[in-house]
C-alpha positions in Angstrom: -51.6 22.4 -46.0 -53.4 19.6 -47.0 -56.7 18.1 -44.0 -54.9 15.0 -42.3 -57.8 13.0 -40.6 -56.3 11.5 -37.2 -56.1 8.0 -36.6 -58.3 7.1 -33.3 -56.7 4.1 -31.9 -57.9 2.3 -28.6 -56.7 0.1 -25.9 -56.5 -3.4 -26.6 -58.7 -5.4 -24.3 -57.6 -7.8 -22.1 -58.0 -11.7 -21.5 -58.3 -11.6 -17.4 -54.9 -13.3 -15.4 -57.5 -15.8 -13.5 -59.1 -17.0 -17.0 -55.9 -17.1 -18.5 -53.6 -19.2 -16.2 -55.6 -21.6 -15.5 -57.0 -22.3 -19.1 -53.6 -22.9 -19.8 -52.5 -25.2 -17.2 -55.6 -27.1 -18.0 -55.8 -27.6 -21.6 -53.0 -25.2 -23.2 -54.5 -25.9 -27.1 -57.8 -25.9 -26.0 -57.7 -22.7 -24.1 -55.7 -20.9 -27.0 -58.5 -21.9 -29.2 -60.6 -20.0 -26.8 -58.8 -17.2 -26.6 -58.9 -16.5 -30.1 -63.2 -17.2 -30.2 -63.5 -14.7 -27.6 -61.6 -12.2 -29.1 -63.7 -12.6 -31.9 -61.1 -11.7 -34.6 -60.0 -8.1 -32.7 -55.9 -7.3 -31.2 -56.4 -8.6 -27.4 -53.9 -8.8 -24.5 -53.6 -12.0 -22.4 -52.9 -11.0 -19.0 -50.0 -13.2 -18.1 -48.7 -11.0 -14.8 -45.8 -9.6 -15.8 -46.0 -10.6 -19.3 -48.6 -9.3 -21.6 -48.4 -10.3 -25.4 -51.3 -9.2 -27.8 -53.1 -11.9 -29.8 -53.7 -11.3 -33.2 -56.0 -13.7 -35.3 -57.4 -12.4 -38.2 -56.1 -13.1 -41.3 -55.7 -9.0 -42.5 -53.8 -8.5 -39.6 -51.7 -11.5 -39.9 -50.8 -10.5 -43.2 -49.7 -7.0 -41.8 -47.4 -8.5 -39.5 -45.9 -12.0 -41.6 -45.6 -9.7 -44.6 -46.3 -6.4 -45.6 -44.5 -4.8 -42.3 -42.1 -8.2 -41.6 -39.7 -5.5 -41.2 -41.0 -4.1 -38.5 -42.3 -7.6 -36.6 -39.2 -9.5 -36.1 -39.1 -13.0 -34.3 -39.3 -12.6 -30.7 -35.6 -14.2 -29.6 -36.4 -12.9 -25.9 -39.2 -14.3 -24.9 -42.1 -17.4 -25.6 -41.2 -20.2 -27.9 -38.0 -19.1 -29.3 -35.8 -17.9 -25.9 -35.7 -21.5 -24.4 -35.4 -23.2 -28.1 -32.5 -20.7 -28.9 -30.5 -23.0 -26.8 -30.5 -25.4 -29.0 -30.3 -23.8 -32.4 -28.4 -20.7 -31.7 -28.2 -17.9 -34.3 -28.6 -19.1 -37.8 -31.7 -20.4 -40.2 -33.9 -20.0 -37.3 -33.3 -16.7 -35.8 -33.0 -13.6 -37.4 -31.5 -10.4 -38.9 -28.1 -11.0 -40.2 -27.2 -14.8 -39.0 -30.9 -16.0 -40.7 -30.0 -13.7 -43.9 -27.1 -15.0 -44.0 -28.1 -18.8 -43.7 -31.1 -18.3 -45.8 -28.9 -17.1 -48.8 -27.0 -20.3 -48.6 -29.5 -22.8 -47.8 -32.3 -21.2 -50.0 -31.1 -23.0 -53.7 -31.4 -26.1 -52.2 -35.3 -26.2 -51.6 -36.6 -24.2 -54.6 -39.5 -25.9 -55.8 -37.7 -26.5 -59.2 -34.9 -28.4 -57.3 -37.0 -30.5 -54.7 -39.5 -31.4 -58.2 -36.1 -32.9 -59.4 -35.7 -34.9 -56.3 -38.7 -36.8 -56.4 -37.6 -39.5 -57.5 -35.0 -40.2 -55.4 -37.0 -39.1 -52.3 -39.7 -41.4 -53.5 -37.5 -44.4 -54.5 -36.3 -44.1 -50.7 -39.6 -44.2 -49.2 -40.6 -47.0 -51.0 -37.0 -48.9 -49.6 -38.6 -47.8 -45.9 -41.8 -49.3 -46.3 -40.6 -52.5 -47.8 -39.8 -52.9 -43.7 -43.5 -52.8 -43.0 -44.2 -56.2 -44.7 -43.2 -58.4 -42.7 -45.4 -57.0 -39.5 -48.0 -56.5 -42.2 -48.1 -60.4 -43.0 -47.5 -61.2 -39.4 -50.9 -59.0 -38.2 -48.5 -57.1 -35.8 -49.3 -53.6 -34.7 -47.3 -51.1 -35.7 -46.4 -48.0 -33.9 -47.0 -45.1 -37.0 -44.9 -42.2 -35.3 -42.2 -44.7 -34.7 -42.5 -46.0 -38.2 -43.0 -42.9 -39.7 -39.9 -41.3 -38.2 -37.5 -44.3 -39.5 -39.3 -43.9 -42.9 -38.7 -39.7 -43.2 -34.9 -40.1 -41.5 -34.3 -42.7 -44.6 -35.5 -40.3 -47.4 -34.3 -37.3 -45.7 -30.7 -39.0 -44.8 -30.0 -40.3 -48.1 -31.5 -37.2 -50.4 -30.5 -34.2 -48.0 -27.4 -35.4 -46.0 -25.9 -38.1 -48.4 -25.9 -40.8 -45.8 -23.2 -38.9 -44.1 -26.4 -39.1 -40.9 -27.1 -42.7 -40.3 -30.4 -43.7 -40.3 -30.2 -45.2 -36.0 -28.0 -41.9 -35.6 -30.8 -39.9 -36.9 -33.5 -42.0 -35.1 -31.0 -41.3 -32.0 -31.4 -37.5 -32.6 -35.2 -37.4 -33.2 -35.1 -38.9 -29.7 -33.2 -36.2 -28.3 -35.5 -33.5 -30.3 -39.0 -34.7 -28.7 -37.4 -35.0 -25.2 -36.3 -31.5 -25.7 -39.8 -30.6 -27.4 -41.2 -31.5 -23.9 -38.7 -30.2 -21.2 -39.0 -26.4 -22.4 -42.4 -26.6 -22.3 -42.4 -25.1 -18.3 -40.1 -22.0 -20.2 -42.7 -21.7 -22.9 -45.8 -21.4 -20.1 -43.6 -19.3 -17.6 -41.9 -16.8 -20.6 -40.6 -14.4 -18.0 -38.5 -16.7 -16.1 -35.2 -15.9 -16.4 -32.8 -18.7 -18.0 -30.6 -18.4 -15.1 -33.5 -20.1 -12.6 -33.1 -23.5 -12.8 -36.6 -25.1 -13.9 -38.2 -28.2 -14.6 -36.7 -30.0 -17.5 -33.6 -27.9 -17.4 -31.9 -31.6 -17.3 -33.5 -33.6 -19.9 -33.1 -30.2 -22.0 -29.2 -30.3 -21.8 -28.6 -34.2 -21.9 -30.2 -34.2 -25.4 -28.3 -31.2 -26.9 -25.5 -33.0 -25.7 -26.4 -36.0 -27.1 -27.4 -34.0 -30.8 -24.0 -32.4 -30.6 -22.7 -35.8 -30.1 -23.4 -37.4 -32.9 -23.4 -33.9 -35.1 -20.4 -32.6 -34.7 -17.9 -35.0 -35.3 -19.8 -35.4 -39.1 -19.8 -31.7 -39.5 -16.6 -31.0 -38.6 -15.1 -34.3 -41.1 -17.5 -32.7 -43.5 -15.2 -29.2 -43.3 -12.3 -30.8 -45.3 -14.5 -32.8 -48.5 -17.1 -30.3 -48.7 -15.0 -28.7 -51.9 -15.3 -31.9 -53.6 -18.4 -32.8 -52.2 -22.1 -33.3 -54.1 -24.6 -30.8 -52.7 -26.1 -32.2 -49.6 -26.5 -29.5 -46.5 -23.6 -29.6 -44.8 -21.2 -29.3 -47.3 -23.8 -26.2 -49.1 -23.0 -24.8 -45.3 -19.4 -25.1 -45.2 -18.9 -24.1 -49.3 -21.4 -21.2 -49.0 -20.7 -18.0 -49.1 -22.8 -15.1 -47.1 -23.7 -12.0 -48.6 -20.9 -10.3 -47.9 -18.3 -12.9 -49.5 -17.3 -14.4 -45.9 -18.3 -18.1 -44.9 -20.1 -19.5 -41.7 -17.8 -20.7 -38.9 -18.1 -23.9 -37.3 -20.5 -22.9 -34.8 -23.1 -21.2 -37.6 -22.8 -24.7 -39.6 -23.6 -26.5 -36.9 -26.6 -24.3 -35.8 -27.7 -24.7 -39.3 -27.2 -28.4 -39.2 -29.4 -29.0 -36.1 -31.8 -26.8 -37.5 -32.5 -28.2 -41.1 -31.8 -32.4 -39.8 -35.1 -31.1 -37.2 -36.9 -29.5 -40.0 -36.4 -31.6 -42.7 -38.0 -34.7 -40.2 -39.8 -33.5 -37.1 -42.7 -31.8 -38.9 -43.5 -34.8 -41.5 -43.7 -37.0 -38.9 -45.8 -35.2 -36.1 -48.3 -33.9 -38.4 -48.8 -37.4 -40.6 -49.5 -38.9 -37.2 -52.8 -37.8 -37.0 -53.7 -38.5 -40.7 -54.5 -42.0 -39.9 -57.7 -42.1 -37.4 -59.1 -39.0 -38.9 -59.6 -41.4 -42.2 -60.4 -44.5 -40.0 -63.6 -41.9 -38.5 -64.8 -41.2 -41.9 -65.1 -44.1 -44.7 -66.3 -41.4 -47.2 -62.8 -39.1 -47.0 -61.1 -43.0 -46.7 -63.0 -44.4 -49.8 -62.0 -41.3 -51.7 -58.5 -41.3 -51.0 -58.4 -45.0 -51.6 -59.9 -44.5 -54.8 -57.6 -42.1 -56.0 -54.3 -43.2 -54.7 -55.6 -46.8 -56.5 -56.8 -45.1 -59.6 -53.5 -42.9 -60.2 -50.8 -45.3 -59.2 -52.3 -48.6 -59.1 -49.9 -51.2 -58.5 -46.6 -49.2 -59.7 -44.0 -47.6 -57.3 -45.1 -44.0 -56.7 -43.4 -41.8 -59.0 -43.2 -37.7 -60.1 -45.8 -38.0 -62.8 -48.4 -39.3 -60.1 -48.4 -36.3 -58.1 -50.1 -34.0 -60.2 -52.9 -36.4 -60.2 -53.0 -36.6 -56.0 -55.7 -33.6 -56.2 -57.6 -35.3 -53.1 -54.3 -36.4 -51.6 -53.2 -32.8 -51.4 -56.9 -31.5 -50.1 -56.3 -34.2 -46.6 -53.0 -32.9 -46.0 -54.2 -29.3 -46.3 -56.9 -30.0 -43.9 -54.3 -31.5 -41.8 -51.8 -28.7 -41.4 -55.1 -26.6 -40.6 -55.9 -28.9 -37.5 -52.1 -29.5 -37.0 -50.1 -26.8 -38.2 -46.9 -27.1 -39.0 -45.2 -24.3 -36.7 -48.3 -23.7 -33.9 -46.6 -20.4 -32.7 -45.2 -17.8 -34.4 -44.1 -14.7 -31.6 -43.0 -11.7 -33.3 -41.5 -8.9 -31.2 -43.0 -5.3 -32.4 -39.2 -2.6 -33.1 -41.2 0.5 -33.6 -44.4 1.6 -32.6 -47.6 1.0 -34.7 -51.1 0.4 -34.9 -53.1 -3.1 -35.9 -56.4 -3.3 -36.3 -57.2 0.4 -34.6 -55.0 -1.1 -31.3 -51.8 0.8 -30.3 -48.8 -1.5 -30.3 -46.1 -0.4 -28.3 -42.5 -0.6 -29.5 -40.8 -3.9 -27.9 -44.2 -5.6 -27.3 -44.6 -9.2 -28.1 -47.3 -10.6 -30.1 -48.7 -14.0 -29.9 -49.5 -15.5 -33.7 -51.0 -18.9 -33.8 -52.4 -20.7 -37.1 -53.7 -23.5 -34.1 -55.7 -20.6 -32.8 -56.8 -18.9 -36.3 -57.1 -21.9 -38.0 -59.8 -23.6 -35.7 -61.6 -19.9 -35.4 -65.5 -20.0 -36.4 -65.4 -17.0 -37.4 -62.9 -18.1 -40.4 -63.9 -21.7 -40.7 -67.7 -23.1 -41.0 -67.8 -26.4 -38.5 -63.7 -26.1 -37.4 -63.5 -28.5 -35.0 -64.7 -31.0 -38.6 -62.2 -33.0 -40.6 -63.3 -32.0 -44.1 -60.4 -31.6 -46.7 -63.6 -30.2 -49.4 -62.8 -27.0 -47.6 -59.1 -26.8 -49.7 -61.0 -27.6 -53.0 -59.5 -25.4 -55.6 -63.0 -23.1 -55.7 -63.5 -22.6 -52.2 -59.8 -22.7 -51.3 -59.6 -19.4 -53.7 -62.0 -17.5 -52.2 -60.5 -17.7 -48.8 -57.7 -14.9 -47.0 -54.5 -16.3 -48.1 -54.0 -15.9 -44.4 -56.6 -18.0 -42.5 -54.1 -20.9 -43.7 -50.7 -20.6 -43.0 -49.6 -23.9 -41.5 -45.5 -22.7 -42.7 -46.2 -19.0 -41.4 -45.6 -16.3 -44.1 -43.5 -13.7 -45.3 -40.0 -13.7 -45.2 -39.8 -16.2 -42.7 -42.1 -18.5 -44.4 -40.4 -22.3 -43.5 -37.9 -23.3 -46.2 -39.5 -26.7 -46.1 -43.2 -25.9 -47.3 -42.4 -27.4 -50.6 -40.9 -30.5 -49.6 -43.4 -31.3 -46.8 -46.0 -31.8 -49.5 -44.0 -34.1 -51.8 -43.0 -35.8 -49.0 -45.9 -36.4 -47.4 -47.5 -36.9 -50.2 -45.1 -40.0 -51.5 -45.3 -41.6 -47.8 -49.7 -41.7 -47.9 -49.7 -42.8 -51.6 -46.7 -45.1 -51.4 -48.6 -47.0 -47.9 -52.0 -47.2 -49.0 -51.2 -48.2 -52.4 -49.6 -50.9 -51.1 -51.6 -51.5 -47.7 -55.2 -51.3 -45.6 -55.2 -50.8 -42.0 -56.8 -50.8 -38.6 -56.0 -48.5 -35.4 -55.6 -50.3 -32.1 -57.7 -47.5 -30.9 -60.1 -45.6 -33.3 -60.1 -42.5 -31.5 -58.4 -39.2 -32.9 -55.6 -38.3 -30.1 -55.8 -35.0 -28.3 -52.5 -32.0 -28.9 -50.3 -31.7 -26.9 -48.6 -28.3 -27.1 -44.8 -28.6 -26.8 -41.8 -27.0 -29.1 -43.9 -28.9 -31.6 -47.8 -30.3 -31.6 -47.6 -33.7 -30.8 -50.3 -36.4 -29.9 -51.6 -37.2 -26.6 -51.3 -40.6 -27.3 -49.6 -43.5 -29.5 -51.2 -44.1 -32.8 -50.9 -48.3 -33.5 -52.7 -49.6 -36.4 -52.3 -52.8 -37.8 -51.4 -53.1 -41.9 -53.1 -55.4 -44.6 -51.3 -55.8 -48.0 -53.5 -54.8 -50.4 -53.0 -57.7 -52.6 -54.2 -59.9 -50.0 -57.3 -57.7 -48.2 -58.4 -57.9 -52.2 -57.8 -61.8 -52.8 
């Protein structure tokens, strides 16, 4: 018989209970950033009493679990960021096994890249209706709040391209309301995972007035929907109730509505978080500002922004990249280990949870040179090709990668070229605002600037 060398595994070391609680309670992004230096790259435990996940950082074992053994690392529905947020979604596009296979068969067509490329035109033509709302304060010198704006510009786009109006625009506004409160009330659940969802907590309230207030408004539209969607084009909620699973059957009410909630929160949420940021990064640095100025006035100049200027973006694409490494898209990704196995030489234990964070691995020195730097030559074509496909993954990977990746980029990309083609600005307050680690990253504070037309900042 054939010499079988063993494999030696070891214990995973451990992050102490009195470092990490109080890290936590302190500064939870800051601390998970620290977390990952100190475990310099190697599968560690944080000692969380009763709850111990492993954190894994580097990018060869990220890939191991996100893809080559997905099968194996499946999303963690009991525990962390998903348990309190099931609540809300319920089985569907964003849990897993059969509802998520299901959903993701249906959905799936409608964000190839090949289908969202033939949207950009109507996504962009939307966007530039939006901002036409931002002259007025622009001429009058009033502040602008951009979260605010930014949220009534992506509900616009989103409504009329993805849901066919059938969402109004203040309805929508209404919901992204109801999201962020709920982004903030499960945050207790998220820092105390072994609660059980029976003990009342902190922001149990808010948590089920704004689902109440999302089914609200949803429901009534998704259930009118039911009885057009034959005839109906090919926005979401008629795909949902035309769709057909892999088996031949179709989603009942309650699956189409999971699916709704989901997609009208990713489809919005993560555009206008992330872009949020974007603006006093390039306030701090008139070299990245002058260059994206120059670009966005060299490719599309005084015309509306269209599909062929995309392409030319290069630059454009490079700041959102280093964005979504400061501000990822999806900050947590918990997977829940089926069968035993071993990562990185560390024994995993069948039903243990791990902890996967791009926050944490994309702000690691040992993977980035300067992290805590806003430098978008780091996702120039010749150094981005050189680096672990997994040291970025701001939409996770594998098969749960977001359905959404594609059209965050066009998207994006259409609402910084179609503003500052058209405007200049100022912040209220140049300083870059801290994270705040909810359901989502969000910023610590407001981010007001005040617009210039271009025409007139030029005359």
């Amino acid at each position: 018989m054939p010499h079988t060398a063993p494999v030696h595994t070891r214990r995973a070391d451990a992050v102490p209970l009195r470092q990490v609680v109080p890290s936590l309670l302190r500064d939870p992004a800051q601390a998970l950033v620290e977390f990952g230096e100190r475990s310099r790259g190697e599968v560690v435990k944080l000692n969380l009493g009763s709850f111990r996940p492993y954190l894994v950082t580097r990018p060869e074992h990220l890939q191991q679990v996100l893809r080559e053994k997905a099968a194996n690392y499946v999303r963690a529905g009991d525990g962390l960021q998903w348990r309190p947020l099931k609540r809300l979604f319920g089985e569907g596009i964003l849990s897993d096994g059969e509802y998520w296979s299901n959903s993701r068969h249906i959905l799936q067509p409608l964000f190839t890249a090949r289908r969202i490329d033939n949207l950009v035109d109507r996504l962009a033509e939307a966007i530039e209706d939006a901002v036409d709302e931002l002259d007025a304060p622009a001429r009058a010198g009033q502040p602008v709040d951009m979260g605010t704006e930014q949220a009534r510009i992506v509900c616009s786009a989103i409504m009329r391209v993805f849901f066919a109006d059938k969402i109004s625009v203040p309805d929508a506004m209404k919901i992204m309301q109801a999201q962020d409160a709920i982004a903030w009330s499960v945050m207790p659940r998220i820092m105390v995972p072994w609660a059980p969802l029976a003990v009342p907590m902190p922001g149990d309230r808010a948590f089920r007035r704004a689902v109440r207030l999302i089914d609200d408004t949803l429901m009534p539209i998704v259930r009118a929907s039911r009885e057009t969607a034959e005839s109906d084009g090919d926005d979401i909620i008629s795909t949902l109730w035309r769709g057909r699973t892999e088996d031949g059957s179709r989603l009942d009410e309650r699956q189409v509505r999971n699916d709704t909630v989901a997609m009208v929160a990713t489809t919005t949420e993560t555009t206008i978080s992330v872009l949020t940021w974007l603006w006093p990064h390039i306030e701090q640095d008139p070299l990245i500002a002058e260059r994206l100025y120059e670009e966005i006035d060299r490719v599309v100049g005084d015309a509306p922004v269209r599909r062929e200027h995309l392409r030319e973006l290069r630059y454009t694409r490079q700041v959102l990249d280093e964005l979504l490494r400061l501000y990822p898209i999806g900050w947590l990704f918990p997977r829940r280990a089926v069968e035993a196995d071993v990562l990185g030489g560390v024994r995993i234990e069948a039903g243990s949870t791990l902890v996967v964070s791009p926050l944490i691995t994309h702000r690691m020195s040992m993977f980035w040179d300067r992290p805590e730097v806003f430098d978008p030559d780091r996702f120039a074509p010749e150094r981005a090709r050189s680096r672990h496909r997994y040291a970025h993954f701001p939409f996770g990977g594998g098969p749960h990668q977001c359905l959404g990746m594609h059209l965050f980029y066009l998207e994006a990309t259409l609402i910084v070229a179609t503003l500052l083609s058209r405007y200049r600005f100022r912040l209220q307050r140049p300083a870059v605002p801290g994270i705040k680690v909810a359901a989502a990253l969000r910023p610590l504070e407001r981010v007001e600037l005040t617009l210039r037309p271009v025409r007139s900042a030029a005359a």
